[in-house]
C-alpha positions in Angstrom: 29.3 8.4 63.2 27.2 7.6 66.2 23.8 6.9 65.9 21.2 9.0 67.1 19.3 7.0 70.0 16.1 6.6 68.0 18.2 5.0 65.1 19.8 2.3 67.7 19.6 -1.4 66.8 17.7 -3.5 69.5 20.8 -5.6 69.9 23.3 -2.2 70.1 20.2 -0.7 72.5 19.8 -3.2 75.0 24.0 -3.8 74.7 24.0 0.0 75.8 21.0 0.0 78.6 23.1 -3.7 80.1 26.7 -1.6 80.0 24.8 1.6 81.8 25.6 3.8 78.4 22.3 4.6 78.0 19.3 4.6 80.4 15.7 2.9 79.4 14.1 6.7 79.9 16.4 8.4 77.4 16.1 5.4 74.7 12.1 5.3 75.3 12.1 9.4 75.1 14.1 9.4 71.9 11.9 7.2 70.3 8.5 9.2 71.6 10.1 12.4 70.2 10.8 10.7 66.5 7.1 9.5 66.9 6.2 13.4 67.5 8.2 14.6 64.6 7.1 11.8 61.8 3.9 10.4 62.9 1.7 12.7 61.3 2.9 12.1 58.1 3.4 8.6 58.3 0.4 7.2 60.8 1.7 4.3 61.7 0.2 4.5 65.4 -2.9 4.4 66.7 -2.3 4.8 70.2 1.4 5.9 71.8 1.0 5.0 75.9 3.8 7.8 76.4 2.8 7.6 80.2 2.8 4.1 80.6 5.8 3.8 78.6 7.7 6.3 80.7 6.7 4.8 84.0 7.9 1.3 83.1 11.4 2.9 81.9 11.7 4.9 85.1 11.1 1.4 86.7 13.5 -0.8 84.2 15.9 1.8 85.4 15.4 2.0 88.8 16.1 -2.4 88.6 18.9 -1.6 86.5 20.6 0.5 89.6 19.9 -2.2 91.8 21.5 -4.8 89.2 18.3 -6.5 88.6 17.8 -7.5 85.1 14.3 -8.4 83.6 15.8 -10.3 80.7 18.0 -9.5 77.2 15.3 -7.3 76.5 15.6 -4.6 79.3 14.7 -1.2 78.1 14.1 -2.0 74.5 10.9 0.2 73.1 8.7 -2.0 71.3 5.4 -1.4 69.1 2.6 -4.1 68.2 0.0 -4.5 65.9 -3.6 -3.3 66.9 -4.7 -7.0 66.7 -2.5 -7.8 70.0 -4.3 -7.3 73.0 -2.5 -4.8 75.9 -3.9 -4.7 79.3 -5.3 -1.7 79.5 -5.0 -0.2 76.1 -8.0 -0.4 73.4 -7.7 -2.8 70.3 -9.6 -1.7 67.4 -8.2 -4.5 65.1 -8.1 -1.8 62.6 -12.1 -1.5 62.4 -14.1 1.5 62.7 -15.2 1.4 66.6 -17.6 -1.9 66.4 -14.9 -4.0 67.4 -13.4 -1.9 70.2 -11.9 -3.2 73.0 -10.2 -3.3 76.4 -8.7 -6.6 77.1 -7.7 -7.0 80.6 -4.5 -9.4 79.9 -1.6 -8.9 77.6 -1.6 -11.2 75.1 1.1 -14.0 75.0 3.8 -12.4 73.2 3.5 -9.5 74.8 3.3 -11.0 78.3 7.3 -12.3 76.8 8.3 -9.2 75.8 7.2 -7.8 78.9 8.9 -10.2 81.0 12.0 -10.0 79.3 12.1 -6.0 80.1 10.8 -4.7 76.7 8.7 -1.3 76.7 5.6 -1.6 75.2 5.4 2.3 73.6 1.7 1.5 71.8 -0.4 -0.2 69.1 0.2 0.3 65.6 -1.9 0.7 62.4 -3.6 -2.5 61.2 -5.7 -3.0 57.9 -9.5 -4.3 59.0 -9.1 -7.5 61.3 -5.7 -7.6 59.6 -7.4 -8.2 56.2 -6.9 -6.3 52.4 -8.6 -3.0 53.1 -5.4 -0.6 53.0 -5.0 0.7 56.2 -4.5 4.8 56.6 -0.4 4.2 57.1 2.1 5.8 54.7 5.3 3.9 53.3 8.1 6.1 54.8 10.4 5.8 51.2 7.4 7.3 49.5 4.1 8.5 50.9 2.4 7.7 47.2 3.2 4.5 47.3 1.8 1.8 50.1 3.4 0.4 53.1 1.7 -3.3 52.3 -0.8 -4.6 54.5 -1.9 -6.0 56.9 1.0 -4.7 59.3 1.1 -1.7 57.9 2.2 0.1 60.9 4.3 -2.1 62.3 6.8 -1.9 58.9 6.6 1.8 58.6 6.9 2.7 62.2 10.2 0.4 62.3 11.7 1.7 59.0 11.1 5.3 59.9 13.0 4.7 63.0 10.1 5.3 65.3 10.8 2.1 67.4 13.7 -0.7 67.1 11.3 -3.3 66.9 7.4 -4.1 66.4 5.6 -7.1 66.3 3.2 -8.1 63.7 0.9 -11.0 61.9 1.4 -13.2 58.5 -1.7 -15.3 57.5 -0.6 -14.8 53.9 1.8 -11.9 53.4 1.1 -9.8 56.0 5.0 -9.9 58.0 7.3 -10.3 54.6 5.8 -8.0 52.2 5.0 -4.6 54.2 9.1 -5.5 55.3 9.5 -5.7 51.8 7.9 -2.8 50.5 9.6 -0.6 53.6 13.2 -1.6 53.5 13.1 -3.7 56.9 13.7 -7.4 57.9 10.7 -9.3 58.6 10.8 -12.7 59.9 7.8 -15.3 60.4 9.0 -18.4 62.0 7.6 -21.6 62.1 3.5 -22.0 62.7 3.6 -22.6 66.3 6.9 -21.2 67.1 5.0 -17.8 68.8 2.0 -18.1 70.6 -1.1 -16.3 69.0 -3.0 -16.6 72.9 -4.4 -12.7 72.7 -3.9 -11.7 69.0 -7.0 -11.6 67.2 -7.4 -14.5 64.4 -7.9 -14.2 60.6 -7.6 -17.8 59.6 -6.6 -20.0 62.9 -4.7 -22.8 60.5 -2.9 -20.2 58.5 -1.9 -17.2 61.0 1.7 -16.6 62.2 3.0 -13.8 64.7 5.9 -12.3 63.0 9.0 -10.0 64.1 9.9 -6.4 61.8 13.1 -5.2 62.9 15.8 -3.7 61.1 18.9 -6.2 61.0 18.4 -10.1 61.4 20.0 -10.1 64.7 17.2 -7.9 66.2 14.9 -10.2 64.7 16.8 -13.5 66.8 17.0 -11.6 69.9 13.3 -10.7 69.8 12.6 -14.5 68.7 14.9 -16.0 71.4 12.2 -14.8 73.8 8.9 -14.4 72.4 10.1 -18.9 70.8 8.5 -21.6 73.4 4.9 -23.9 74.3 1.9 -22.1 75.5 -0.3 -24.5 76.2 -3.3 -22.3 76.2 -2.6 -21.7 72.4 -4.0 -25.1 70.7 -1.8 -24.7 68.0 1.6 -23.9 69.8 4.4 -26.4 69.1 5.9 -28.0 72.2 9.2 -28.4 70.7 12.2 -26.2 72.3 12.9 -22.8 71.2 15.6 -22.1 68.4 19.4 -21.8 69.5 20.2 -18.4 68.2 22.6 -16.9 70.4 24.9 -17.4 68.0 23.6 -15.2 64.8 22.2 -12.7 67.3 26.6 -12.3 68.4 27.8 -12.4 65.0 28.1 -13.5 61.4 28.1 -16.8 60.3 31.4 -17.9 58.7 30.3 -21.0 56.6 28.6 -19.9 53.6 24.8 -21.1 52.8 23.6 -23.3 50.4 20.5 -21.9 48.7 18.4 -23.0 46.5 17.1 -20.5 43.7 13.4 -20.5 43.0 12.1 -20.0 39.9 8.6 -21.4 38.3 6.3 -20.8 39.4 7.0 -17.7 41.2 9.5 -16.2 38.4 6.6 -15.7 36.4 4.8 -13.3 39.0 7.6 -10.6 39.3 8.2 -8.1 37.7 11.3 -7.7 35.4 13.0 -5.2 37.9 12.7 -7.9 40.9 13.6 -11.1 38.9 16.9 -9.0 38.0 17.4 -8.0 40.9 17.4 -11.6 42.3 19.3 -12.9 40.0 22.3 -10.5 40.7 21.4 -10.9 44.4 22.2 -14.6 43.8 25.5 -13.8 41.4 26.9 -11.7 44.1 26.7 -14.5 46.9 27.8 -17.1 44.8 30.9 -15.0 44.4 31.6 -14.7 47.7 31.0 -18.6 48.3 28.1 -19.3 48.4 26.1 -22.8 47.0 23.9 -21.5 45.0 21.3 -24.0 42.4 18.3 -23.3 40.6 15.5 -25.7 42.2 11.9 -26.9 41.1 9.4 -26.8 43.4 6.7 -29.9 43.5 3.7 -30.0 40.7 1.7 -29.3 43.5 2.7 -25.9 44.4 -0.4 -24.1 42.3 -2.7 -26.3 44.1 -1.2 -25.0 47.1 -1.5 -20.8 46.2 -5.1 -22.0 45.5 -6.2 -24.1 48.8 -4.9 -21.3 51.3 -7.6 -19.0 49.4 -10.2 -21.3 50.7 -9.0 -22.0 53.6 -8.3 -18.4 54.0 -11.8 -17.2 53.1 -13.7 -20.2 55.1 -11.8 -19.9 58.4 -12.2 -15.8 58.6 -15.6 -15.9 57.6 -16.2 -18.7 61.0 -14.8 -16.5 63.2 -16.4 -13.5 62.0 -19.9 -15.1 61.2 -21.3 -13.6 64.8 -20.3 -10.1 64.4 -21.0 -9.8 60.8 -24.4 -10.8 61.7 -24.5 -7.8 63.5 -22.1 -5.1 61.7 -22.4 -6.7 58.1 -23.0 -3.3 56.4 -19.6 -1.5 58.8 -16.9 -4.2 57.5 -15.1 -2.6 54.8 -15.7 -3.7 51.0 -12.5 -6.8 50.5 -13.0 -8.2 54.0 -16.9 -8.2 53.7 -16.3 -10.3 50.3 -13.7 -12.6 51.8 -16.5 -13.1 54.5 -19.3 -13.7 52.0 -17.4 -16.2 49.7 -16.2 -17.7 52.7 -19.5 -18.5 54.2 -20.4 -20.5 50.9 -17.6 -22.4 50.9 -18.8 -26.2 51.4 -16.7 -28.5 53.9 -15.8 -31.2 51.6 -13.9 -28.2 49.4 -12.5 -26.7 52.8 -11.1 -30.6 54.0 -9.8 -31.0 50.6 -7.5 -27.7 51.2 -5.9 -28.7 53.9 -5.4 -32.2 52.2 -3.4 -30.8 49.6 -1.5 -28.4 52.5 -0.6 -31.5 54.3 0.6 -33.5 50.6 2.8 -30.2 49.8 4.6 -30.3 53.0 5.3 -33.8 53.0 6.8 -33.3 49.1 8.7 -30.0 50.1 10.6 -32.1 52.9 12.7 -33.4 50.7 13.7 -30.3 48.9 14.2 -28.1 51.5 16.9 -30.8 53.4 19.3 -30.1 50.6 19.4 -26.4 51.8 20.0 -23.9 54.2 17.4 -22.0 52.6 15.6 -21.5 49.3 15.7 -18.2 47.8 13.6 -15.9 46.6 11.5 -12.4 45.9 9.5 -11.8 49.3 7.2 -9.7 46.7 6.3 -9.5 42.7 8.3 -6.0 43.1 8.5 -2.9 44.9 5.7 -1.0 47.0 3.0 -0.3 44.0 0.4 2.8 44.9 -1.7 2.8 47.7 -5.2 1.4 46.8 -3.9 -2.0 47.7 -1.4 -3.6 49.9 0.1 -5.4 47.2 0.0 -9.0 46.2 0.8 -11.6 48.7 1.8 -14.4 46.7 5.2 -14.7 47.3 4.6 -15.4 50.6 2.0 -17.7 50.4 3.6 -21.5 50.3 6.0 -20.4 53.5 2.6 -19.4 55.1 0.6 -22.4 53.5 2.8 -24.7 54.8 3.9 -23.4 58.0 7.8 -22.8 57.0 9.7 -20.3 58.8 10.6 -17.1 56.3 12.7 -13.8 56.4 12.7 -10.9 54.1 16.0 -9.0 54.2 16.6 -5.4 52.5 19.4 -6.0 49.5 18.9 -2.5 47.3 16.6 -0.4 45.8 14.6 0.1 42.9 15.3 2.8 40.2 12.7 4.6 41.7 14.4 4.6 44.9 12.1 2.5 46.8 13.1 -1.0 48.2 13.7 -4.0 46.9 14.9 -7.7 49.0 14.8 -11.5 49.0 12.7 -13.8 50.6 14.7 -17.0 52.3 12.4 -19.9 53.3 13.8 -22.7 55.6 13.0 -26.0 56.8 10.4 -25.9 60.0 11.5 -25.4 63.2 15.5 -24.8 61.6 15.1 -20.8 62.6 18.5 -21.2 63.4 19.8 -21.9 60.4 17.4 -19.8 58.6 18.6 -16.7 60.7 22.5 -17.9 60.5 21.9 -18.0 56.5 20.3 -14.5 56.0 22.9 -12.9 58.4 25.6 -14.3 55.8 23.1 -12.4 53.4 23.1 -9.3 55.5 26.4 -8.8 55.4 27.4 -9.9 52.1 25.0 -7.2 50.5 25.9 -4.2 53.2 22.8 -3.1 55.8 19.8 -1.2 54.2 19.7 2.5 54.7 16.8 4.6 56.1 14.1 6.0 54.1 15.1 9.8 53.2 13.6 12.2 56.3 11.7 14.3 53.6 9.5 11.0 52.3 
């Protein structure tokens, strides 16, 4: 059966606008009609530019009929996170009004996507400065349980097939889990792969701009252009961007080798998950896969503790100005984060990136023997919606700056999702991609949340 034009893939969408199937106007119009019919249940967006998304189809089609093409992104509707700046288009960061703005520039991924002939359709639903505060969003398998945080939207709006493909932020959890909890691929690459020029900070050492999208190769095709230096981004990488053509055309047909995580991550979730990883990891063995149990370095509770400091010390500098000003308007878990934060002496802060650096340098070693290492990209599925859920399986790739996927491989026996988290070596997207395609299509593609969530 066909999919309806709201339900494309990015890769089969932009395959369709290239071949002249399909027209930028009709895909963008699809996808503003499913945002009319399961928005207000869901509110994932905050602002939908259905003017300014319709002129700039009318225009990517117009180029099309002349044969001019912007890039492998022509016609593609995306959405981004309210912490990305749009020219033109408010960011609210997820606040309530005090930190309202109008930037005049896109920020840097953006200004990528744009230039490749994406369709920015709007900004979507962030908790506070992409903090723990659970934003208003609804998980689309369940409206009682939550979507994760912070890119709340960005996970619901892509698994409720309001958009192909929405960017988003990890400092801790914040790409993996919400994918996670909403049955969608999230994939943070390398620190530094992305430029973060023009997405507002949390923690500058720690944050990541992620890609949610619903297959691994509509996460590589959005990465093979949004990958590269900015030098007006101090802590973009210089090195070359990741050859993915390859996963984004097909599946691999070498089988991974993957390394099975246990201690001290095991021991965080929750019967249901570590079964379900384990037969994850049966099944790909039997179809080839390398599959061993690993140990991770002595070092790695040190590590889960360090990015808390660093975490709390680094948001609380860059909001120390404003929450002069707006202390009593910050909501309750980002104004603590900001408190502690502010008391946290430097010799403590140095010594937490010391023991970031040591676990890198013993994790080198480990991660050479794999494609991957394997394991839950949260302690279970999405729990209720007070909180956003528990970000610690997430937290080395993030600590350490390795690039991560979370790809959909069943569902709960409450019928929400479940999926595994693969970690690679830095800058080895490629073979971090190639491996969870294998995955992909060993376990079969995730379905869609049911229409009556």
């Amino acid at each position: 059966m066909t999919p309806a034009l709201h339900a494309l893939s990015a890769v089969d969408a932009v395959a369709a606008v290239r071949a002249g199937r399909l027209t930028a106007t009709a895909l963008v119009d699809a996808c503003l009609h499913r945002i009319d019919a399961r928005d207000g249940d869901l509110q994932a967006w905050v602002t939908v530019d259905r003017a300014g998304a319709l002129a700039q189809a009318a225009l990517l089609d117009a180029e099309a009929r002349d044969g001019r093409w912007r890039g492998p992104l022509h016609g593609l509707p995306v959405g981004l996170k309210d912490i990305f700046h749009v020219a033109g288009l408010r960011t609210t960061a997820g606040a309530r009004g005090f930190a309202d703005s109008i930037p005049a520039e896109d920020a840097g991924s953006v200004a990528r996507l744009r230039a490749a002939g994406a369709v920015v359709l709007g900004k979507l639903q962030t908790t506070e400065f992409a903090y723990a505060d659970p934003a208003v969003t609804r998980n689309p398998w369940n409206a009682d349980r939550t979507p994760g945080g912070s890119s709340a939207g960005s996970a619901a709006a892509v698994a409720a097939r309001m958009v192909p493909v929405a960017l988003g932020s990890q400092t801790v959890g914040s790409v993996l889990r919400p994918s996670a909890f909403c049955g969608v691929v999230g994939l943070k690459p390398t620190y530094g792969r992305i430029t973060r020029r023009g997405v507002i900070a949390v923690a500058w050492s720690l944050d990541h701009v992620g890609i949610l999208a619903r297959s691994v190769a509509d996460a590589a095709l959005v990465l093979s252009v949004l990958a590269g230096h900015d030098p007006a981004d101090p802590g973009s990488l210089a090195a070359p961007p990741p050859a993915v053509d390859t996963v984004v055309a097909g599946v691999p047909t070498r089988p991974p080798r993957l390394g099975l995580v246990g201690a001290p991550f095991a021991d965080r979730a929750t019967p249901e998950m570590r079964a379900h990883l384990d037969a994850v990891a049966a099944t790909l063995a039997a179809r080839g896969a390398a599959v061993q149990k690993v140990e991770l370095p002595a070092l790695v509770p040190a590590v889960l503790a360090a990015t808390q400091v660093v975490l709390r010390a680094e948001t609380a500098a860059y909001h120390a100005e404003r929450f002069r000003r707006h202390h009593a308007e910050y909501r309750p878990r980002i104004r603590a984060a900001i408190e502690l934060g502010l008391l946290v002496p430097a010799p403590l802060y140095l010594r937490a990136q010391q023991i970031r650096r040591e676990a890198a340098r013993q994790m080198a070693p480990l991660l050479a023997r794999f494609d991957a290492l394997l394991m839950p990209p949260a302690t279970g599925p999405a729990p209720e919606p007070s909180t956003t859920g528990d970000p610690v399986m997430n937290a080395l790739a993030s600590a350490l700056g390795l690039p991560a996927i979370s790809v959909p491989t069943g569902l709960a026996a409450d019928g929400l999702p479940l999926g595994v988290q693969l970690v690679g070596t830095p800058l080895a997207e490629a073979g971090l991609l190639g491996a969870a395609r294998w995955v992909e299509a060993v376990i079969g593609s995730a379905p869609a949340p049911p229409e009556a969530a």
